[in-house]
RONU-383119 format. One line per field, with one value per residue (C-alpha): residue number from 0; residue in three letters; z, x, y. Coordinates in steps of 0.02 Angstrom, whole numbers, plus 50000, padded with zeros to 5 digits. Each point is the difference from the previous one (the first is absolute). Layout:
num = (NUM; ...)
residu = (ala; ...)
pz = (Z; ...)
px = (X; ...)
py = (Y; ...)
***
This chain:
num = (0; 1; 2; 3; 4; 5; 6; 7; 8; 9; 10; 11; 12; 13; 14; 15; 16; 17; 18; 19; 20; 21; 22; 23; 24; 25; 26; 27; 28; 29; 30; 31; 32; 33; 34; 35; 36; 37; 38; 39; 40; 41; 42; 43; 44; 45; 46; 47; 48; 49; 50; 51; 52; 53; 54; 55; 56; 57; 58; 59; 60; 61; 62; 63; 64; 65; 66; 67; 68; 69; 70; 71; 72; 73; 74; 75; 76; 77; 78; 79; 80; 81; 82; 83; 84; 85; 86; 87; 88; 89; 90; 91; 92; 93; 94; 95; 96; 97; 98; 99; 100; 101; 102; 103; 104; 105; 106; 107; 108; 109; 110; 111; 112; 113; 114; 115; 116; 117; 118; 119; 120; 121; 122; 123; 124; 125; 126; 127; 128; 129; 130; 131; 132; 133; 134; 135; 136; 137; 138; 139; 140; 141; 142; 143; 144; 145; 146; 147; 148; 149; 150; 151; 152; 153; 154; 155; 156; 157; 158; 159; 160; 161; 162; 163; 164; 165; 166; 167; 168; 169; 170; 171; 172; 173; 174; 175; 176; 177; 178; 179; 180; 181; 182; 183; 184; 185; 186; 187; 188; 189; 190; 191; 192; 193; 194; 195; 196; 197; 198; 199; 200; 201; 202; 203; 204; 205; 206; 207; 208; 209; 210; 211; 212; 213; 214; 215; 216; 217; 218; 219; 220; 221; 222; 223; 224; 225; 226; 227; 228; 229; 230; 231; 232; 233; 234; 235; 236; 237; 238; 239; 240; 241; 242; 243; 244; 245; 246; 247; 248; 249; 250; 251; 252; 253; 254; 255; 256; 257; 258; 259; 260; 261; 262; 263; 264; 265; 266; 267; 268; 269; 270; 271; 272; 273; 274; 275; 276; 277; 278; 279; 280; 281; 282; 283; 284; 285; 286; 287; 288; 289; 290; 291; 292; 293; 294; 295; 296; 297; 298; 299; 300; 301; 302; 303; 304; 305; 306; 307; 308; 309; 310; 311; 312; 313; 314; 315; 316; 317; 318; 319; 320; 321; 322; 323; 324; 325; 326; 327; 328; 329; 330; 331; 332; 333; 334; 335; 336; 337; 338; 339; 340; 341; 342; 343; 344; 345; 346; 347; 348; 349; 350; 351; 352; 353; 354; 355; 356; 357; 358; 359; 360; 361; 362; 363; 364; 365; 366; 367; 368; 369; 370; 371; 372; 373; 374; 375; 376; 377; 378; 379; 380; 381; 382; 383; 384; 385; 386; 387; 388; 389; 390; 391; 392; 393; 394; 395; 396; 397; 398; 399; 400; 401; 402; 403; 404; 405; 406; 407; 408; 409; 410; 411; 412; 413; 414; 415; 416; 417; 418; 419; 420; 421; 422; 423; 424; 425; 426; 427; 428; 429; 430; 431; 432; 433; 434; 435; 436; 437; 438; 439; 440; 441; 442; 443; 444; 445; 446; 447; 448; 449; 450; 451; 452; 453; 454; 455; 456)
residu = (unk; unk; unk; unk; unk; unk; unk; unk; unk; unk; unk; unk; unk; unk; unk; unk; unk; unk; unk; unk; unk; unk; unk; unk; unk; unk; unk; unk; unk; unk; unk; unk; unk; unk; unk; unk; unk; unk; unk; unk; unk; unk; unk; unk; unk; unk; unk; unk; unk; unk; unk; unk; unk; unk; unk; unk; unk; unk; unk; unk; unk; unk; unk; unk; unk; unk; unk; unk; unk; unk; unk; unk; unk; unk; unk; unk; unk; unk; unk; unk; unk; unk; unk; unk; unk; unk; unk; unk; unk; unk; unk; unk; unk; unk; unk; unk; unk; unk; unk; unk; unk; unk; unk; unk; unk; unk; unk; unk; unk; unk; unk; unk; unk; unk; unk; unk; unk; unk; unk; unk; unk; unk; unk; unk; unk; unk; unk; unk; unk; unk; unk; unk; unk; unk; unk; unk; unk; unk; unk; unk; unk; unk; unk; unk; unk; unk; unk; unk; unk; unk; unk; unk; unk; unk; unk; unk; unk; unk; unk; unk; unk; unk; unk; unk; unk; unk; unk; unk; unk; unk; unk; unk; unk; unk; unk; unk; unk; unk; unk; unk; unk; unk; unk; unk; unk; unk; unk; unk; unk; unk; unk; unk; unk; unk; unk; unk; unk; unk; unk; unk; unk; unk; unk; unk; unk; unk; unk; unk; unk; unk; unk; unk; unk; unk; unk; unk; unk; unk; unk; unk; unk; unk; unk; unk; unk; unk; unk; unk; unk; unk; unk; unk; unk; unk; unk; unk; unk; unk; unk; unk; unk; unk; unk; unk; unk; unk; unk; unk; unk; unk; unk; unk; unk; unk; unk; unk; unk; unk; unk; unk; unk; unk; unk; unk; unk; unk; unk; unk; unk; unk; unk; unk; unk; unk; unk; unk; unk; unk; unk; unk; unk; unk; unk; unk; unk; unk; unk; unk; unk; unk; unk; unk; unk; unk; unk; unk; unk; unk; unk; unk; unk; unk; unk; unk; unk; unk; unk; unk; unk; unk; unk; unk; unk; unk; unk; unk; unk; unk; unk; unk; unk; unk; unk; unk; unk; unk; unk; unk; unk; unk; unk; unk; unk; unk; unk; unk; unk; unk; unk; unk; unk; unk; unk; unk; unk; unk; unk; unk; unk; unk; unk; unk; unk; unk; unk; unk; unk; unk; unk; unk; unk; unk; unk; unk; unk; unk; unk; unk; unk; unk; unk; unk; unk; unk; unk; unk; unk; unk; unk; unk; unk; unk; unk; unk; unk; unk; unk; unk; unk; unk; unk; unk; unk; unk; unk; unk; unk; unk; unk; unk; unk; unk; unk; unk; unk; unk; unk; unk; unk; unk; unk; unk; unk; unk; unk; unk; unk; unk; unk; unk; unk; unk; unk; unk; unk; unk; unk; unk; unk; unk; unk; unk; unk; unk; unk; unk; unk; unk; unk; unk; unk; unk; unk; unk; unk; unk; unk; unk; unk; unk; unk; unk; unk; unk; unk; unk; unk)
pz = (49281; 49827; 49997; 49869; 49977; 49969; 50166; 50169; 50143; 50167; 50157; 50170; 50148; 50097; 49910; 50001; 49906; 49874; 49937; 49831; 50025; 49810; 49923; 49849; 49856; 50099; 49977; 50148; 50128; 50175; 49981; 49867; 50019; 49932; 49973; 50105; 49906; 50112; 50055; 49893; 50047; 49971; 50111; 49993; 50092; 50013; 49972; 50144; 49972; 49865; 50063; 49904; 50028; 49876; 49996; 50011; 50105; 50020; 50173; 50025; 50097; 49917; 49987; 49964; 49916; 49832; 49948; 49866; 50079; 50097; 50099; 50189; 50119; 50134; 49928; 49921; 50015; 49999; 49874; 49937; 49822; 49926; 49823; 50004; 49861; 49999; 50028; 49850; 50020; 50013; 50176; 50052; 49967; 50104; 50160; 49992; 49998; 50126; 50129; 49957; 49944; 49906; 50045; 49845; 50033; 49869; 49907; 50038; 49986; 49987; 49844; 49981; 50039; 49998; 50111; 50174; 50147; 50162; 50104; 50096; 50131; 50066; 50052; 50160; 50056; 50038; 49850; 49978; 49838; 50006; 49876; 50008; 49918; 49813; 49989; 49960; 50172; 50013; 49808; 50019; 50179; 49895; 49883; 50127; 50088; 49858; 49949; 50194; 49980; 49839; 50004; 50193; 50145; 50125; 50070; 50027; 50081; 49920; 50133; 49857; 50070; 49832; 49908; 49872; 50006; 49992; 49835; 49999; 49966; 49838; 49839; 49871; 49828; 49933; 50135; 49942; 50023; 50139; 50148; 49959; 49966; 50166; 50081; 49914; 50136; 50159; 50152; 50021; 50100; 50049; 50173; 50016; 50148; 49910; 49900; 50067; 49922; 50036; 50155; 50070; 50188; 50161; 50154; 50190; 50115; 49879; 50035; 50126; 50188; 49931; 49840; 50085; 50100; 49879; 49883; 50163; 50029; 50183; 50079; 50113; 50119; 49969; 49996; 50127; 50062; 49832; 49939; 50155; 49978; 49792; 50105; 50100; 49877; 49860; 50021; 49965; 49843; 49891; 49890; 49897; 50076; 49952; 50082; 50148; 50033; 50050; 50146; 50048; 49983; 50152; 50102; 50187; 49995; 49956; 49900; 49893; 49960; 49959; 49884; 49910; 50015; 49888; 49875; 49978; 49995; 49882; 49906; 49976; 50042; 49808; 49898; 49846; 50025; 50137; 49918; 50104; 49923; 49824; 49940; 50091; 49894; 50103; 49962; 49809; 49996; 50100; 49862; 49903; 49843; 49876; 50016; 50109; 49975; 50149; 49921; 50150; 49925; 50028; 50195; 50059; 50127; 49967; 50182; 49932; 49852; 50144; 50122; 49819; 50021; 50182; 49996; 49851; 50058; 50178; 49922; 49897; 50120; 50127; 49878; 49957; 50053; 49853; 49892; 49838; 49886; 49944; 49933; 50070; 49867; 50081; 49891; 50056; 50154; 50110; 50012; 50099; 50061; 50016; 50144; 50032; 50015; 50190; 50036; 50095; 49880; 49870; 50130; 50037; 49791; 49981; 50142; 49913; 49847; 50078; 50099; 49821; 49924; 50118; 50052; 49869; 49867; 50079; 50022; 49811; 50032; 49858; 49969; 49853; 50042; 49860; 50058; 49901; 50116; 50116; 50153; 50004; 50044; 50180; 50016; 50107; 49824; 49874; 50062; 49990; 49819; 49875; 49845; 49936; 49846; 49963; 49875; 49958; 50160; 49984; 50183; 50040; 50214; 49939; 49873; 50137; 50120; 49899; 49963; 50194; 50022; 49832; 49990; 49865; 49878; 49911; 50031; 49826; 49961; 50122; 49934; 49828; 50088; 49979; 49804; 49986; 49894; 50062; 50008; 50017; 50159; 50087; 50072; 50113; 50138; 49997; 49887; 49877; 49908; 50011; 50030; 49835; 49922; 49906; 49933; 50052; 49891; 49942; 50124; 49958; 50130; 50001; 50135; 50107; 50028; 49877; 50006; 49967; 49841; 49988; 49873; 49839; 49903)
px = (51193; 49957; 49814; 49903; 49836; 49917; 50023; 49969; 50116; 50003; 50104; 50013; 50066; 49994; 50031; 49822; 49862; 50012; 49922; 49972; 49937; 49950; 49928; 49898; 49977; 50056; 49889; 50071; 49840; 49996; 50064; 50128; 50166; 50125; 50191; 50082; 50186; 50108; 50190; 50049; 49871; 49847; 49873; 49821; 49852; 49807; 49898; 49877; 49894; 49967; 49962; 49848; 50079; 50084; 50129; 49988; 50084; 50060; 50057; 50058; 50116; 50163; 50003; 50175; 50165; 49996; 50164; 50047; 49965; 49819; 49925; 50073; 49851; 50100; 50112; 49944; 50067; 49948; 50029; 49976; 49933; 49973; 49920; 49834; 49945; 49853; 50061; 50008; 49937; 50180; 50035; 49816; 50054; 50180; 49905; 49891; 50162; 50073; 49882; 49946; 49795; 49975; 49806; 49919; 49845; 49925; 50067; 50063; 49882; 50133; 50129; 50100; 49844; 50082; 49977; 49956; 50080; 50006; 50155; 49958; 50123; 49916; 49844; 50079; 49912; 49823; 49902; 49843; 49881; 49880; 49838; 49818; 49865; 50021; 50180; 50074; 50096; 49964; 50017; 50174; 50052; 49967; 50147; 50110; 49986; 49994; 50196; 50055; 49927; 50076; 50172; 50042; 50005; 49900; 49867; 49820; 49848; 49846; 49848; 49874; 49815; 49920; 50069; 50104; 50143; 49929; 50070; 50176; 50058; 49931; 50054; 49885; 50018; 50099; 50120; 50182; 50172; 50129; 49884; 49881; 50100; 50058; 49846; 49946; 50133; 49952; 49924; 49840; 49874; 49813; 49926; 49821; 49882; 49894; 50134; 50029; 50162; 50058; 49927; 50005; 49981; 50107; 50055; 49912; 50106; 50162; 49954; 50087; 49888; 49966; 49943; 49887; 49926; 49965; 49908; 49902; 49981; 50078; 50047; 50132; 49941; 49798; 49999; 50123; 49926; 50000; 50172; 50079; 49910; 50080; 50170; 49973; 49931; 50111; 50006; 49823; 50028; 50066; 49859; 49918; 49852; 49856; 50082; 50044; 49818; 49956; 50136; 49966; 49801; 50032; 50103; 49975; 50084; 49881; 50125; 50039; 49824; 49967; 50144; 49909; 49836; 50121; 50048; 49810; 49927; 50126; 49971; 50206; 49991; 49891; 50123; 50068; 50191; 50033; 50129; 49927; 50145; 50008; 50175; 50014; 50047; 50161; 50044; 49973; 50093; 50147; 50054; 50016; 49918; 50036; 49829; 49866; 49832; 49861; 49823; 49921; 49846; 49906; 49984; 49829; 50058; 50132; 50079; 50055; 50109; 50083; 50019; 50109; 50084; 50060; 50038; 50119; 50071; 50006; 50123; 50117; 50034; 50028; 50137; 50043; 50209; 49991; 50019; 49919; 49949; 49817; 49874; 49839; 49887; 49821; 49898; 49830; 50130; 49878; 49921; 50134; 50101; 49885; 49998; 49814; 49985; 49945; 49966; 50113; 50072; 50006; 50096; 50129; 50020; 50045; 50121; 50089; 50022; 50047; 50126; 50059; 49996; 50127; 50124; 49953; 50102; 50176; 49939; 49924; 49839; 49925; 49827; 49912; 49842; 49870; 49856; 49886; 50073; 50139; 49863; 49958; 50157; 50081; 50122; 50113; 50009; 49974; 50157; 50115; 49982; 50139; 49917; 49872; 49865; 49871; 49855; 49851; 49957; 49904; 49986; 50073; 50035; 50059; 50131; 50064; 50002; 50099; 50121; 50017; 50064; 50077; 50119; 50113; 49860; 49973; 49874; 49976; 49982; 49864; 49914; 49986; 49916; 49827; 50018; 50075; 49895; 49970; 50159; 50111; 50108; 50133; 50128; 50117; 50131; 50150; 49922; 49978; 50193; 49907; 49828; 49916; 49807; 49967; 49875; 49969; 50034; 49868; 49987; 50071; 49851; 49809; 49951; 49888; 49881; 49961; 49863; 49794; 49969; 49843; 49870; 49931; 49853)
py = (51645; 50063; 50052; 49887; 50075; 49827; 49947; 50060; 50049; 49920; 50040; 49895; 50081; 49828; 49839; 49915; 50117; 50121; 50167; 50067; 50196; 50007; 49867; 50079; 49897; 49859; 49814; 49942; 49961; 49944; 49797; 50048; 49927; 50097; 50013; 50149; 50006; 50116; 50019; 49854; 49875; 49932; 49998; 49909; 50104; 49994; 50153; 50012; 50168; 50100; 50175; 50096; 50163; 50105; 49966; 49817; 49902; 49829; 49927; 49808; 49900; 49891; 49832; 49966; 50003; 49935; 49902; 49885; 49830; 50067; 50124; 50010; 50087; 50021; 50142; 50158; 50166; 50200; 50125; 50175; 49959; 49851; 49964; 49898; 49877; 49869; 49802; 49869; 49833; 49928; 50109; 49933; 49834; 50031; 50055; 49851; 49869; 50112; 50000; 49831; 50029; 49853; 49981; 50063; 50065; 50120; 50154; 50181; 50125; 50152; 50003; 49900; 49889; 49830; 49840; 50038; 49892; 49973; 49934; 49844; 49995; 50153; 49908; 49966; 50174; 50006; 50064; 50087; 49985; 50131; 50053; 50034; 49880; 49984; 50042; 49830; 49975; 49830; 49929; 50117; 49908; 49823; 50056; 50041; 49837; 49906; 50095; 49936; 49847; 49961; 50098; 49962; 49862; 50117; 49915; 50088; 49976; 50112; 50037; 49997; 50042; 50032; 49843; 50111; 49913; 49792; 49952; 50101; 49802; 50002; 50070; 50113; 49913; 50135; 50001; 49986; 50033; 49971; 50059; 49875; 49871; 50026; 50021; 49810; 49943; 50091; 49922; 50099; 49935; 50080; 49949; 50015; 49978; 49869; 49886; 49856; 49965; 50185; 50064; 50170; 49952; 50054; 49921; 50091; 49876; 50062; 50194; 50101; 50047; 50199; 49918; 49866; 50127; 50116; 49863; 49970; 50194; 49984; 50160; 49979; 50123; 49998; 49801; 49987; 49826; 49921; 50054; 49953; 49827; 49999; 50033; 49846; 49867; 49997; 49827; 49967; 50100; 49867; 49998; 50073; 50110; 49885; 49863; 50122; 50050; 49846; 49991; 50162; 49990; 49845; 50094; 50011; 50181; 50130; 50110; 49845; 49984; 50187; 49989; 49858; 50099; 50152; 49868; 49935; 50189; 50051; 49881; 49966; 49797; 50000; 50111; 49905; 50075; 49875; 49890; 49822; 49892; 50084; 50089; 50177; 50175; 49983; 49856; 50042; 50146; 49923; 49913; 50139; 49982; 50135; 50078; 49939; 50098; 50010; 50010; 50090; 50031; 49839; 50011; 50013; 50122; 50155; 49965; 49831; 50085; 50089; 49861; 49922; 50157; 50013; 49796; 50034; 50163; 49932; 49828; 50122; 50123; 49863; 49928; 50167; 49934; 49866; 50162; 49906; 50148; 50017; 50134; 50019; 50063; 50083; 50042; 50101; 50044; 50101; 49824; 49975; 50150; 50165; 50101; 49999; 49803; 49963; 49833; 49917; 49883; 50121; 50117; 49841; 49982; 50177; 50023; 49844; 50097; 50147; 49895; 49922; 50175; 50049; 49879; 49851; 50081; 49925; 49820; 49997; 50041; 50121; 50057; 50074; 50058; 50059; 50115; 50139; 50139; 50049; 50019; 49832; 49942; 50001; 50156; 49898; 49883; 50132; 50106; 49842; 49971; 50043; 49944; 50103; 49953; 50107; 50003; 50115; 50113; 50142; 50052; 50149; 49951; 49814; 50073; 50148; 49827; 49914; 50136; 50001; 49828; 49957; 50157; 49896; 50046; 50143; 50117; 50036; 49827; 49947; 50167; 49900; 49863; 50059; 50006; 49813; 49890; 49800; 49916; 50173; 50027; 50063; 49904; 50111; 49903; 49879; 49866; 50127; 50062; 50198; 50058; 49931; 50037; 49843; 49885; 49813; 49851; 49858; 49873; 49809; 49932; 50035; 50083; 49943; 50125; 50169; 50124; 49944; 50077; 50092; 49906; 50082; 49954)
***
């Protein structure tokens, strides 16, 4: 190839990345996507690190071949030199309709900066939204599900324990366009413990044995008396366990009546969750309402959120071969899935997930779980995820974590982490067309919660 001293020289000795040994003078930083024109063809690439050596070099992997009707990523091809040159909007715009991102969520923070989107048929992986306190990760995960919500038929159920998701049925007044005209139409319904038209309650005679026991913290082995007598008297479990106290309290077996002696001591035959008649969560999110959101946070108790949690998760996974597709959104997901939780219904809620994060993926079971750092999250669930979102982190061990389980992204591009400002974030994966540094959109509904300003006289 004729050397052009405007533009750099790359070479690929396999196919998939690329190397440019001398990249003085060069603008082209780690995120870049760039046009590698070699051997007769054109091919599109993504500039991954920027050495600070002298000379500088670039290193990055290719995306694809670039054609006249699109962009196909499933072909590209090594060379010995190859002239690089920065992308125009117009190829931007190609490898969005190619791979099919139509979820616009915010703007490119690399040239040629640009609408930033996401591809929604890739949210059948398991997802993980990751940022410390103050970065924006959950006003950013409200635009995300407010795109799915709008632009496709997946259905979603949101854990909400903080309430920061309650009104993502309503519209801000300046909220416009096609997504939220489309979002005027959705089914989106909030459950909450004290509604009385909209319930958040669960079922204990619906729950599987494990699930009953562990509600009633029954050992198998250390209370073998009482679980064997749970074994034996399903029938008298038809109820719900106010109404079962009473039967058991009576009793002329003595295990019976130390099982209702549990119930009183724990206090579980007073617990608001108990659905006595009312509407169930599984029953709500059978029918498959395009977003249902559960307002955990006005239990009285935290084990009730969870007992929400393990009745729900219990249901799906036991019609796990109706395959019906839906997203479960966690936000605050160590709630729920970290590795340090210990009591025994918070054990039987995170093995679920971990189940789900393994094997849910093939009967349309997808999570998205939204935490402030990689530790608090399960490894057995962390190392399933495909989807990777990350905001502001400024931890050194978190960022080298997430490197470890998140290979797809790169290292240079976590490394800017600790310098994004609110709202900034990296979105590396399959529901991303490449790697991309970008900045979220406005929202289209309020959200529900925000930070407590601090008061000035």
């Amino acid at each position: 190839m004729p050397a052009d001293s405007r533009y750099p020289v790359a070479r690929s000795d396999d196919g998939r990345s690329f190397v440019i040994a001398d990249a003085v003078g060069s603008s082209f930083v780690a995120g870049s996507l760039v046009v590698v024109h070699a051997d007769g063809t054109r091919q599109l690439a993504l500039v991954e690190e920027r050495t600070l050596t002298t000379p500088v070099r670039l290193r990055g992997r290719l995306i694809g071949e670039l054609a006249v009707d699109g962009i196909d990523t499933g072909v590209s091809h090594a060379f010995d030199s190859g002239r690089v040159e920065p992308v125009d909007s117009g190829i931007v715009q190609t490898l969005h309709e190619t791979t099919g991102a139509v979820l616009d969520i915010g703007v490119n923070l690399t040239p040629p900066f640009g609408p930033a989107r996401l591809l929604p048929k890739k949210f059948n992986r398991h997802t993980f939204w990751c940022g410390q306190s103050g970065s924006g990760k959950t006003y950013a995960l409200g635009v995300v599900l407010e795109q799915l919500i709008a632009h496709t038929a997946l259905p979603m159920v949101i854990f909400d324990p903080n309430s920061d998701f309650v009104r993502l049925g309503e519209l801000r007044d300046d909220a416009s366009g096609p997504a939220a005209d489309a979002l005027r139409e959705r089914d989106i319904r909030v459950l909450r413990p004290h509604d009385a038209a909209a319930p958040l309650r669960a079922r204990f005679t619906e729950m599987p044995l494990p699930s009953k026991a562990a509600v009633l913290r029954i050992d198998p082995i250390v209370d073998r008396e009482e679980f064997g007598e749970l074994l034996r008297m399903a029938e008298l479990m038809t109820a719900e366990l106010d109404e079962t106290l009473a039967k058991l309290s009576c009793s002329e077996n003595p295990a019976q009546r130390r099982l209702a002696l549990r119930i009183q001591n724990l206090g579980l035959n007073t617990w608001e969750v108990w659905a006595r008649g009312a509407t169930a969560v599984t029953d709500n999110v059978a029918r498959r309402p395009d977003a249902t959101v559960l307002d955990l946070g006005g239990f009285s108790t935290g084990e009730q959120q969870l007992v929400v949690a393990l009745a729900l998760l219990d249901d799906l996974w036991a019609r796990r071969e109706e395959r019906r597709p839906l997203l479960l959104v966690i936000d605050e997901a160590h709630n729920l899935a970290s590795p340090h939780l210990d009591s025994s219904i918070a054990v039987a809620v995170r093995e679920r997930l971990v189940q789900i994060a393994a094997e849910g993926r093939k009967f349309g079971l997808w999570l998205l779980l939204s935490t402030q750092r990689p530790t608090k999250v399960h490894p057995g669930i962390l190392s399933q995820c495909d989807n990777l979102a990350l905001m502001k982190m400024t931890s050194p061990s978190d960022l080298a974590e997430l490197g470890t389980y998140f290979g797809y992204a790169p290292t240079a591009l976590l490394e800017c982490s600790p310098w994004f400002r609110q709202g900034e974030a990296l979105f590396a994966g399959g529901f991303v067309p490449a790697p991309s540094l970008l900045k979220v959109r406005a929202r289209l509904t309020p959200e529900g919660g925000g930070d407590v300003r601090v008061p000035l006289r």
